[in-house]
N, C-alpha and C positions, 0 to 999 in steps of 0.2 A: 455420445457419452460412452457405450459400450467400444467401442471402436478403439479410444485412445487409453482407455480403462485397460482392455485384453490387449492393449500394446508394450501397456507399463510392467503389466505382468509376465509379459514373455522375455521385455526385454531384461528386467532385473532376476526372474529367479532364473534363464536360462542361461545366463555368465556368460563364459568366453567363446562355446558354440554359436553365439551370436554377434559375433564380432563382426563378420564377414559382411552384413546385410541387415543388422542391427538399424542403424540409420537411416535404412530405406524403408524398413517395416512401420518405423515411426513417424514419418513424412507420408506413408501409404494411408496409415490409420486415421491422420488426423484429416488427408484430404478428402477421404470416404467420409467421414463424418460432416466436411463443408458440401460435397454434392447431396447427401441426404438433405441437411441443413434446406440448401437449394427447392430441394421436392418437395420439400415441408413447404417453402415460402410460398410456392406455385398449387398446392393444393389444399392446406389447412384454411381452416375458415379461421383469420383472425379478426373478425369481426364480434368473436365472440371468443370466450374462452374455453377450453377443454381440461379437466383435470381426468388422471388417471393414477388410479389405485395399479401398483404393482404386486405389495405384498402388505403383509400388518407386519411392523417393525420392532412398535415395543407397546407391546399389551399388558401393563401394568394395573391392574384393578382401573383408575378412572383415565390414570394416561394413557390412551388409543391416540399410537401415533402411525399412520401409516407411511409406505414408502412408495409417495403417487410422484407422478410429472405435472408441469403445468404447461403448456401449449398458448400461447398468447403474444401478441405483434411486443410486446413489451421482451419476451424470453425471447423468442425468433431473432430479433433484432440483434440481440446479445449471442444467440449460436451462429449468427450468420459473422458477424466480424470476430467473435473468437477464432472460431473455424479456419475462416477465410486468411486474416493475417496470420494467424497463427501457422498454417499450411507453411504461408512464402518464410516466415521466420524458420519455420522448422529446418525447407530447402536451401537456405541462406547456411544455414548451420552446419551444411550438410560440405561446405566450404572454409567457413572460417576453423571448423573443428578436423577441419581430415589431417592436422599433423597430433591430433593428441589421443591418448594412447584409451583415455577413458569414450569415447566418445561415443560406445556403445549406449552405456550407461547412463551418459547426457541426454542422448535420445530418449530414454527411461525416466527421465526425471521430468524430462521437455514433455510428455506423453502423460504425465500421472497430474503436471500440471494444470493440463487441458480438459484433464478431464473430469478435473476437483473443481473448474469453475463452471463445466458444464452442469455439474451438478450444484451449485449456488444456483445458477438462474434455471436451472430448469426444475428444481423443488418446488413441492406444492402446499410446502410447510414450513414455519422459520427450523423449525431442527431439521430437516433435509437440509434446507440452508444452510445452518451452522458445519452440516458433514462436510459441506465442502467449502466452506470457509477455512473451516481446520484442515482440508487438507490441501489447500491452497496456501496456508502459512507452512504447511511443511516441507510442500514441496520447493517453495522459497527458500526457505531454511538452507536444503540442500545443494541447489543451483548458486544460491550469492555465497555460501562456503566451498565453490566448486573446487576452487586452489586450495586446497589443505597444503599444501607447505605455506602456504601464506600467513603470517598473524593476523593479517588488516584484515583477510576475508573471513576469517575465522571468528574475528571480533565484531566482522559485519553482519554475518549470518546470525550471529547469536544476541547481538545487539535489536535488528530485525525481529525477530522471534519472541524479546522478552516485550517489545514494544506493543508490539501485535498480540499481545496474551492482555494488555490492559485493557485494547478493546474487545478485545474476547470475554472480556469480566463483562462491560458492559452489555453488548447484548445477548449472553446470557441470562444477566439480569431479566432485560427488557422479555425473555421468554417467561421468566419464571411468572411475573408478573401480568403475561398475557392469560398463562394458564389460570393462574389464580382468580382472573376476572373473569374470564370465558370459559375454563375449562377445557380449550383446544387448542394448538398452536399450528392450524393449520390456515390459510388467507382465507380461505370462503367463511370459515368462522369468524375467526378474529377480526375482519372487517367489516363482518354484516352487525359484530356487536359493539362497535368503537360506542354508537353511543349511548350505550347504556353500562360501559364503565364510567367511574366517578374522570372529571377533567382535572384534576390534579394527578391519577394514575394516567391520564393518557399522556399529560405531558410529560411524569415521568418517562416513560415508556420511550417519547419522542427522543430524550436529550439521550437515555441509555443507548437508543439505536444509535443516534449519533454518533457516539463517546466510541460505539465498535466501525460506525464508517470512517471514523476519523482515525483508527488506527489501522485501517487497511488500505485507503486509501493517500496516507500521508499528508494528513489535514492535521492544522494547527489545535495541539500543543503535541502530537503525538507524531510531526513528520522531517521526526532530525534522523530517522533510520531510511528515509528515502535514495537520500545520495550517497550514503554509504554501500547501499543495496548496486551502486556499482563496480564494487569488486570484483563480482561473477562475470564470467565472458557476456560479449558483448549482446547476441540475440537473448540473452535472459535481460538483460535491460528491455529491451523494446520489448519483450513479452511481457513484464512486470510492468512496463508505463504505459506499452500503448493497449494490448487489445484483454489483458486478464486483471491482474490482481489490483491496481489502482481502482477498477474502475467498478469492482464490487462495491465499495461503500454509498457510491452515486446510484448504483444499480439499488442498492439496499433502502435507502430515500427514495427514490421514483416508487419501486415495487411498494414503500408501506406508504404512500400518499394519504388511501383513506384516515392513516394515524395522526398524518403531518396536517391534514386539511382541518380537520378536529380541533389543534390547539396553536393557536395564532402565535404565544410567546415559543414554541420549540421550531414553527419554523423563520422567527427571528433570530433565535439561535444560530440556526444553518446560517440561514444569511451573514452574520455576524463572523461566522467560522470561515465559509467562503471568503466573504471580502477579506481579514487579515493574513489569510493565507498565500490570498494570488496576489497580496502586497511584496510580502514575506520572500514567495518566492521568486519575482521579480527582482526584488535586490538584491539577493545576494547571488542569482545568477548574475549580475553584472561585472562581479568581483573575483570569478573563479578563471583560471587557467586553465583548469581540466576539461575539454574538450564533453566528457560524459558529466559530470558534475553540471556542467552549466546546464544541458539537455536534460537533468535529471530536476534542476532547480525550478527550469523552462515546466515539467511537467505539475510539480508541486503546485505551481501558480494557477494552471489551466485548470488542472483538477480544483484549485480554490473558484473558476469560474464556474466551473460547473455544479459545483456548492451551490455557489450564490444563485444560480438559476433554478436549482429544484426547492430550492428555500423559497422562494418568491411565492409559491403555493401554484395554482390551478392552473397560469399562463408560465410557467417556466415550466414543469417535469420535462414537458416535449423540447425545450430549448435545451436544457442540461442533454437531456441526452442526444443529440440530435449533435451537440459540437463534442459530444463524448467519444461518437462515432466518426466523424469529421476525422478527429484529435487521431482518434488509432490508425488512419493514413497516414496522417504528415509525418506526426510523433514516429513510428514505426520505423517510417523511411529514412528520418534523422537519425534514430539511431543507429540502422545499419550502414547509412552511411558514412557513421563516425566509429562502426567496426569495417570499413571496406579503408577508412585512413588508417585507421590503427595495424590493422594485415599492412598495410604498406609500409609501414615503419614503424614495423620491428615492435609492436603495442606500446609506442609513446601515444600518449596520452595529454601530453603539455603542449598546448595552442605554440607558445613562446618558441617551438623546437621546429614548427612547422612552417607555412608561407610558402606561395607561390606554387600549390599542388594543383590548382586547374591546370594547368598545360601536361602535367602528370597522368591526371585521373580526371580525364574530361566526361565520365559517365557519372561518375561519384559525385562532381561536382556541379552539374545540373540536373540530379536529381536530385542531389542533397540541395540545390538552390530553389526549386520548387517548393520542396517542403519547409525551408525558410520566409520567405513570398507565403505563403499558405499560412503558417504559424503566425507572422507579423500580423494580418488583414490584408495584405495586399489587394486591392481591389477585384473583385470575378474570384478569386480562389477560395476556395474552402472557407478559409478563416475567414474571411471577409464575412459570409454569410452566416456564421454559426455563433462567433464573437460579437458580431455587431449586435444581434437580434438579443442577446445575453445582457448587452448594454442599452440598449438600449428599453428592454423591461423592466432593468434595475435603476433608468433612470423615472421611470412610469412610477416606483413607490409613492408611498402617501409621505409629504410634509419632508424632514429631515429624511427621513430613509432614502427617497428618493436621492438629494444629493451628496449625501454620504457614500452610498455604494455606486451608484453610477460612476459617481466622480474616483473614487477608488479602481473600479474597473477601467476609464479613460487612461489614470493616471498609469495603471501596468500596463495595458497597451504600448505604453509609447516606455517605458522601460522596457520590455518584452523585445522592442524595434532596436533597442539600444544595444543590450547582450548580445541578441542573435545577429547583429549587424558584425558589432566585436567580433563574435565567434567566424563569418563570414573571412572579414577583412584578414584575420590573423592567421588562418587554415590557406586558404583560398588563393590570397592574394599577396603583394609585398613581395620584400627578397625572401630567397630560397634561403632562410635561419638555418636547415637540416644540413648544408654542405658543411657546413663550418664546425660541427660538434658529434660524436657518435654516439652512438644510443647509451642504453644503460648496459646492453649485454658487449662492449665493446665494438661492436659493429659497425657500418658506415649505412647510412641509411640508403636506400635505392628504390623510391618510392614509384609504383607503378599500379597498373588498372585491377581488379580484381577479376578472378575468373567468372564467365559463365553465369555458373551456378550461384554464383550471389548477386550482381547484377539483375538479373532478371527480376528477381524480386524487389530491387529496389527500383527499378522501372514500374513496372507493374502499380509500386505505391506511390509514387511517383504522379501518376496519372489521377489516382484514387486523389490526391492531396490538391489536382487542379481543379476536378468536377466535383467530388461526392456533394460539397458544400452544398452549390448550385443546383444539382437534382433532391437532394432535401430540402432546402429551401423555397424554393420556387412555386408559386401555390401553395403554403404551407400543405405538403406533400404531406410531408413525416410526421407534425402535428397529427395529420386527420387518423396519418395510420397508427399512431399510436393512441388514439382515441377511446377507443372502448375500454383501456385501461388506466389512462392519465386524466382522463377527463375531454371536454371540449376544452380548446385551446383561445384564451379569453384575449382580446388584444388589448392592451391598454396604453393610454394615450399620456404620454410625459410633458413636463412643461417647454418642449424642445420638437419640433417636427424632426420626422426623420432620415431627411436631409441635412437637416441641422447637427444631427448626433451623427452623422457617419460623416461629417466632414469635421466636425471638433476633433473625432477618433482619428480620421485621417492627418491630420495636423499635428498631432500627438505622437503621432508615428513615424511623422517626415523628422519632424525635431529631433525625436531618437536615433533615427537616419545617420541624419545628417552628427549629430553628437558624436557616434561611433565613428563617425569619417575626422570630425577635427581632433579628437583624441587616439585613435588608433589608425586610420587611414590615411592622415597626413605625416605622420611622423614613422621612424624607424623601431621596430619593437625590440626594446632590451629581451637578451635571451634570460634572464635573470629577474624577477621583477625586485619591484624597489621595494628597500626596507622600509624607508620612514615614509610611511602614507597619512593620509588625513583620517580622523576617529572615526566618519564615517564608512570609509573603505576596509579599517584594521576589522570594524564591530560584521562586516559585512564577510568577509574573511574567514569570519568566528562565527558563521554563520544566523549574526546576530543574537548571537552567546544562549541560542537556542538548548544548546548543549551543557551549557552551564548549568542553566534557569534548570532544566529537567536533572542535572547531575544534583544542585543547590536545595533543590524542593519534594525530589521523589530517590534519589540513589542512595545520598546519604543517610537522608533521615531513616530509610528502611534499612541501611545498614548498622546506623548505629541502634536502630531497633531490634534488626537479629540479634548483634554483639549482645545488647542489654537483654535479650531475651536467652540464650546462650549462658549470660552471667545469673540469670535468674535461676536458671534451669541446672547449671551446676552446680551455685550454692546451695540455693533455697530448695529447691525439690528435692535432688540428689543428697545434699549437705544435709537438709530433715531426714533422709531413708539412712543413709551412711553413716550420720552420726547417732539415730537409733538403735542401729547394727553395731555398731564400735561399743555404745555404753551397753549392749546386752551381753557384747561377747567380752570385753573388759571386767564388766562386773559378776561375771560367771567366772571368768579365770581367778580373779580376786577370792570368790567363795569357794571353788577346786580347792583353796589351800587350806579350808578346814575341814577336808575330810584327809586325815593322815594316816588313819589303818590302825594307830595306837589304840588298844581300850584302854590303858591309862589319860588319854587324852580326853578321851568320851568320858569317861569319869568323873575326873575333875571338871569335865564342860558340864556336866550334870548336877553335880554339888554347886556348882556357881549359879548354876537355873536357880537350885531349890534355895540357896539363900537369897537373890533376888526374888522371888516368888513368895516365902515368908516375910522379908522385909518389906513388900508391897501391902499384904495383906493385914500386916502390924500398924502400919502409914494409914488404912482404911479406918481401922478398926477406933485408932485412937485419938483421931483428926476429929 
């Protein structure tokens, strides 16, 4: 944490004397931090937890908040894959960025990122938490506005930002409300007392946590700023999907378990949020051309499985995370291998402009094929082991739950096999589309291998994306080690052996296969896509008017509530002070005119007093 923290700082306030070497210093910091990581793994006891008091932070009469770490196979887990992908992205970066001019300063941002998340999971309190939750959306903020000439990323980053502050209301909330019942907002307190707050605050408590996982991690209703979050160069994608900021929210549900175990309706909730999401974001990755978009829709979905697995309660936390970790190989590898296409031509980005880049980029293309294989379930890879077991506890629910979500997660699977099948066929394979049209900046495309320095790293994840699966899985490894934190890991038994579920899922998956081949593999792809499509493709498009729904039910109405609030506050507040003001200084001007300097004036104002004054007293007298 220290490492990428003292890196962000050297590299941003020491400016252009850091240009030189900039780069290297923050690829340096972050890998120091994964070999600690490392030492940590091989020597800390995580069989037990460790908190450490660093300093007292904010000593407010009753609020005693301090600023400790927590040490635990749950945080480890999370420094070991920050760290470690974060490393090869940083290295990768170190390539796709050496023609821009900022790239000091990217390193600076890529460094203050890493190290805002180390401090989310490595806090020993939800307000350490929050420090770097907030500074994990800012650093966001920065990286998807990286193009300031751009509008779209300008609109992206701040679109991001406002999204991410609704979940920052929520748990917030959910603190204030901890302190109120407990009086501490640190985890050894707060969950030795879950129960002996009232279960109506704990559920609250549950859905506010929620309501802030769901806007960091791009969970439904809050994950229309997800794919827009691809504006920013390409390793801030796969830093933001695969190994940091997505996966805070999931990390935020595992970590408050004892809150979630507590009350059965908030981790229905999850469950509920999960499964509409990885629906959500399967379809309308099916509909996209944009090469990142589709990967970014790809990720929206996974993260809804991983919902749905730590919602399950006692026998999912270790599952959620378990393909969470999984996820940050493959996801990683895809996306820098759809920044090792984009380097090659010229940063188009439309599948439609591509075709036929294997024989181009034979490294690109079988790593990126890996991590395709691996995301689908492919059998033996990653996903196979990390999805399946996800589905296969969600089909284990009691009564309808059980074939509600199960059958929802089958269902994205084999849409999941559809897109990325799409995305395959249309990059990959087919005719060369690129000869025939020039990019956007006029050019001729000349599409070739990536250097080096980015390769590497996509090998490296590459490998991560065939095994990790299979050494977490295998023995419920990963379950046991995350044990003392999540709980024992309960197996439970579906209406479906689990033979049965991995071959229904396999079957789901061949069909989307094979769909992606009789619609885009057998046929020649318009450079142009078609206008008149079917309502389900237009609404899919529209992102499933996700954008509407939140513009229709939260943009306007707040805006037309500022306007109204604006109208109040210049008529009625201002318009009561101003027109107070106006009749005092009006009717002080108006009386000015009867002081005229005359004593003939005052005179006769004075006989006129005294004959009203007599005629008053006459009126009394004789009344």
């Amino acid at each position: 944490m220290a490492f990428p923290a003292l890196g962000a700082l050297i590299l941003l306030a020491g400016g252009k004397r850091t240009n030189a070497w900039g780069h290297l210093l923050g690829c340096a910091t972050v890998s120091l931090s994964f070999v600690y990581g490392v030492l940590l793994y091989f020597t800390a006891d995580t069989a037990s937890t460790v908190d450490t008091k660093l300093f007292s932070w904010i000593p407010v009469t009753q609020l005693q908040v301090d600023f400790g770490l927590r040490v635990d196979a749950l945080s480890l887990t999370f420094v070991l894959l920050i760290t470690g992908v974060g490393s090869l992205i940083h290295f990768y970066s170190i390539g796709y960025m050496a023609e821009d001019d900022g790239r000091r300063r990217f390193f600076g941002y890529l460094n203050l990122f890493v190290a805002s998340m180390l401090i989310l999971v490595l806090g020993n309190s939800f307000v350490t938490l929050y420090l770097g939750w907030e500074g994990v959306g800012l650093a966001s903020y920065l990286l998807i506005g990286w193009y300031q000439d751009r509008p779209s990323a300008a609109t992206a980053a701040k679109k991001a930002f406002l999204m991410n502050r609704v979940g920052d209301v929520g748990l917030a909330l959910a603190i204030f409300l901890m302190f109120k019942y407990v009086g501490s907002t640190g985890y050894a307190e707060v969950f030795a007392a879950v129960d002996k707050i009232p279960p109506g605050a704990v559920t609250a408590i549950a859905i506010l946590l929620l309501l802030g996982a769901c806007g960091k991690s791009g969970q439904f209703p809050l994950q229309a700023w997800l794919p827009d979050a691809m504006e920013g160069p390409t390793p801030v994608s796969a830093l933001i999907h695969a190994a940091t900021m997505v996966t805070a929210g999931v990390y935020l549900v595992a970590r408050s378990n004892a809150i979630f175990n507590a009350t059965e309706d908030g981790r229905l909730i999850v469950t509920l949020v999960g499964a509409v999401t990885l629906l959500i974001g399967a379809i309308i990755g099916c509909a996209y051309d944009d090469i990142k978009k589709v990967l970014a829709y790809s990720t929206v979905s996974q993260i809804g499985y991983m919902m749905l697995a730590v919602g399950l309660g006692p026998f999912g936390y270790a599952l959620g995370i378990m393909h969470l970790v999984a996820h940050g190989f493959f996801k990683a590898g895809l996306f820098l291998g759809a920044g090792s296409v984009m380097h090659a031509m010229n940063d188009e980005v439309d599948m439609r402009k591509f075709g036929g880049l294997r024989k181009h980029m034979p490294t690109t293309f079988w790593t990126f094929t890996l991590g395709y294989l691996a995301l689908i379930g492919f059998p033996l890879l990653s996903g196979f082991w990390t999805k399946d077991a996800i589905i296969e506890a969600a089909l284990a629910g009691e009564g309808w739950r059980g074939w509600v979500f199960g059958g929802a997660s089958i269902v994205a699977a084999g849409l999941t096999a559809f897109y990325m099948t799409r995305l395959m066929l249309m990059t990959f394979f087919g005719k060369e589309r690129w000869k025939d049209i020039k990019s956007t900046d006029g050019r001729d495309f000349h599409p070739h291998e990536s250097p080096k320095v980015m390769a590497v790293p996509m090998i490296i994840l590459a490998i991560g994306s065939v095994g990790a699966g299979a050494v977490f899985a295998l023995g419920d490894r990963f379950a046991h080690w995350l044990t003392p934190v999540v709980g024992e890991l309960k197996e439970e038994h579906g209406p479906l052996p689990a033979i049965a579920v991995t071959a229904v899922t396999l079957l789901f998956v061949a069909v989307g296969v094979l769909a992606a081949w009789a619609f885009v593999g057998r046929k020649e792809v318009p450079l142009e896509k078609p206008e008149r499509v079917s309502f389900p493709v237009r609404a899919a498009r529209k992102d499933l008017y996700g954008n509407v729904l939140n513009e229709t039910l939260v943009a306007r109405p707040s805006t037309w509530l500022a306007r109204a609030m604006v109208f109040v506050d210049n008529k009625g507040v201002d318009g009561a002070v101003n027109g107070l003001a106006a009749s005092l200084g009006g009717g002080s001007g108006r009386l000015r005119r009867l002081q005229t300097g005359f004593v003939r004036s005052y005179a006769l104002s004075m006989l006129g007093g005294a004959f009203v004054l007599v005629a008053a007293l006459l009126l009394v007298r004789f009344s």
